[in-house]
SEDO-34753 format. One record per residue (C-alpha): y, z, x; residue in three letters; residue number from 1. Coordinates in steps of 0.05 Angstrom, whole numbers. Layout:
<rs>
<r north="Y" up="Z" east="X" residu="ala" num="NUM"/>
...
</rs>
This chain:
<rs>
<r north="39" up="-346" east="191" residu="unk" num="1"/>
<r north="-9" up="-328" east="241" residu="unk" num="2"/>
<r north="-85" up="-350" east="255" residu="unk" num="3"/>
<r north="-137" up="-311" east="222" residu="unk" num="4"/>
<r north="-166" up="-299" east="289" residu="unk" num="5"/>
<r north="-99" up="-262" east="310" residu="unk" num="6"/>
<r north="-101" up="-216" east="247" residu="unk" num="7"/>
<r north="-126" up="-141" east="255" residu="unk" num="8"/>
<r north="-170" up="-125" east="193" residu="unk" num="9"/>
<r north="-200" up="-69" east="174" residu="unk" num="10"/>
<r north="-264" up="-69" east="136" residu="unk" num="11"/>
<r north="-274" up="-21" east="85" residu="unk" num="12"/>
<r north="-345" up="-10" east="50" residu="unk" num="13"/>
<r north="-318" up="21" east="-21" residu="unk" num="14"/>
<r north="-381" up="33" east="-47" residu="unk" num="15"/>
<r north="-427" up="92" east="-14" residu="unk" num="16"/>
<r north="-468" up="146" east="-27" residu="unk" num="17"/>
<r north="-508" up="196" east="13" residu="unk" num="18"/>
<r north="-550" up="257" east="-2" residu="unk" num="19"/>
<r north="-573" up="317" east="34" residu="unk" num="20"/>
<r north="-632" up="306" east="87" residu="unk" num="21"/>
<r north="-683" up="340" east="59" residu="unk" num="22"/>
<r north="-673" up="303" east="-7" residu="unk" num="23"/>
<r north="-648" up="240" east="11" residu="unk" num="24"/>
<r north="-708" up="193" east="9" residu="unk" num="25"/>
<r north="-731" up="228" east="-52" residu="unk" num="26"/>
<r north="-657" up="227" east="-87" residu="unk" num="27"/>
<r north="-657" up="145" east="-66" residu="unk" num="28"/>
<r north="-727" up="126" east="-105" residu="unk" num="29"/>
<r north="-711" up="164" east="-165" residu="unk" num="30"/>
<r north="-628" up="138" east="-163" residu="unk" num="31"/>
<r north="-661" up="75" east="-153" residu="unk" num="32"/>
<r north="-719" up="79" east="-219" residu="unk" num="33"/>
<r north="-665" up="111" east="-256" residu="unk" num="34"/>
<r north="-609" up="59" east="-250" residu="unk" num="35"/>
<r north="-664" up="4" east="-248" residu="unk" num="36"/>
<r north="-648" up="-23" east="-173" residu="unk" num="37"/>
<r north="-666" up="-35" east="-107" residu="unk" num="38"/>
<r north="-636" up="4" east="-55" residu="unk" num="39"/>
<r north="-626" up="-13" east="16" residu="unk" num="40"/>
<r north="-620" up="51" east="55" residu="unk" num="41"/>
<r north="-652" up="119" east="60" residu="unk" num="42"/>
<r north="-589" up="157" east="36" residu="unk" num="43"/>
<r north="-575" up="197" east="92" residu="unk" num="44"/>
<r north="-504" up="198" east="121" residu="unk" num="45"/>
<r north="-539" up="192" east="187" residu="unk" num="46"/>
<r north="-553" up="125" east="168" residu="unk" num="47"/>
<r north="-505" up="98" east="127" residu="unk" num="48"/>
<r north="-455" up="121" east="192" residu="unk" num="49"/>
<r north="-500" up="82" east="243" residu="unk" num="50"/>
<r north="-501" up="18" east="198" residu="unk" num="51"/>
<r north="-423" up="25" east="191" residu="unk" num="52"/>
<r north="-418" up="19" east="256" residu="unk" num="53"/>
<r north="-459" up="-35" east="279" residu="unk" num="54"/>
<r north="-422" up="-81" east="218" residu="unk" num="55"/>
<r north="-358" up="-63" east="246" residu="unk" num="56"/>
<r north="-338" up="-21" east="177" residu="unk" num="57"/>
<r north="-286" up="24" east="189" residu="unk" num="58"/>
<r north="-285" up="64" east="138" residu="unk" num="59"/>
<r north="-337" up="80" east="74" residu="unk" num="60"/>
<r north="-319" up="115" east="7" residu="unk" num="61"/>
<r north="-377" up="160" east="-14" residu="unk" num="62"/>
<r north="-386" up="170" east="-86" residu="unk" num="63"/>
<r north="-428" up="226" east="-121" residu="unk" num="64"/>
<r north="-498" up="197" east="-164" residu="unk" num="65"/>
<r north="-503" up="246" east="-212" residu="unk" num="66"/>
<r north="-572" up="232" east="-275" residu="unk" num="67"/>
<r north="-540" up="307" east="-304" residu="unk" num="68"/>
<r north="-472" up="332" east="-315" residu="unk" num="69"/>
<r north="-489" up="398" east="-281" residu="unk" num="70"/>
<r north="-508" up="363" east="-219" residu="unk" num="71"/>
<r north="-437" up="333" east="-202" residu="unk" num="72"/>
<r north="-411" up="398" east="-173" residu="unk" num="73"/>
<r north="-458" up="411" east="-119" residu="unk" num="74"/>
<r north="-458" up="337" east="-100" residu="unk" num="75"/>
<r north="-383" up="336" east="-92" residu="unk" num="76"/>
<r north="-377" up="399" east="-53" residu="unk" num="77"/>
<r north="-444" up="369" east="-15" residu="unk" num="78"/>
<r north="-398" up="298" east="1" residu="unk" num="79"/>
<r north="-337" up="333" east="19" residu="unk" num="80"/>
<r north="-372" up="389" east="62" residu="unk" num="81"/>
<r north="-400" up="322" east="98" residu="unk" num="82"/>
<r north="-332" up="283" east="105" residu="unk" num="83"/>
<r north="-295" up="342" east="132" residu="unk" num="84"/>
<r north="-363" up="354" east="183" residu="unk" num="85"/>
<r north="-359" up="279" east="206" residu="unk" num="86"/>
<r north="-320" up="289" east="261" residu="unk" num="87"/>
</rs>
């Protein structure tokens, strides 16, 4: 078996979420009253990329926050328009 320090992981952040710019530090206080809890970041993908980075995560899956049921379309088309954009 080898040594841990020999094995190549990957880490994977599986729980993300990121909003457009010019809504993105409102979107995270009201996600955050809403749900009842702190957040960390300012939800922009700007950020939650940089912060990936520098914590060695190679990968993040970002999930739609949706407080309305007609909301959850334009957020997914908004997350996947981001992914494929990435680069």
């Amino acid at each position: 078996m080898k040594e841990m320090k020999e094995m190549n992981y990957s880490i994977i952040d599986c729980h993300c979420h990121v909003y457009p710019e010019k809504i993105a530090e409102k979107a995270v206080v009201n996600i955050g009253a809403f749900y009842d809890i702190e957040m960390s970041f300012d939800g922009k993908y700007s950020t939650l990329k940089k912060s990936m980075e520098e914590n060695g995560v190679k990968h993040g899956i970002i999930f739609s926050v949706a407080t309305t049921p007609h909301q959850v379309h334009s957020i997914n088309c908004f997350i996947a328009d981001t992914v494929k954009n990435s680069g």
